[in-house]
C-alpha positions, 0 to 999 in steps of 0.5 A, a space after each residue: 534527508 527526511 523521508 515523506 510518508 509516502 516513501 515510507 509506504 512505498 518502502 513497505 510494498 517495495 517487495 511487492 511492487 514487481 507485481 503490480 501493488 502501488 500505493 496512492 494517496 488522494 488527499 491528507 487523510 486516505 492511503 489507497 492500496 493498488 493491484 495494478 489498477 484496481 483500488 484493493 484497500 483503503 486505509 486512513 493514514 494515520 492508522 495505518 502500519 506497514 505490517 498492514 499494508 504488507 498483509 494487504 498485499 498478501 492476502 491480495 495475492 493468496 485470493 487471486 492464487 
């Protein structure tokens, strides 16, 4: 079975998701990154890497600590 992009990202936060970080993809160039309902980051997805979004998420979590 052939992944969308969207599971691939979805896969790179999966360690983050319990608490609260969601991805969401507007249209076919931006990748929003989500903290319960407050749009954190935006990325272009063509330049985006999971390690990116893995940071994003931490950084995130380390600000709010």
């Amino acid at each position: 079975m052939k992944q969308t992009t969207k599971t691939i990202w979805d896969e790179a936060i999966e360690d983050y998701k319990d608490y609260g970080f969601n991805i969401d993809m507007p249209d076919n160039e931006l990748l929003g990154l989500y903290f319960k309902d407050k749009l954190i980051a935006t990325f272009h997805r063509d330049k985006i890497m999971p390690n990116i979004l893995i940071d994003g998420c931490e950084n995130y979590l380390k600000s709010i600590m």
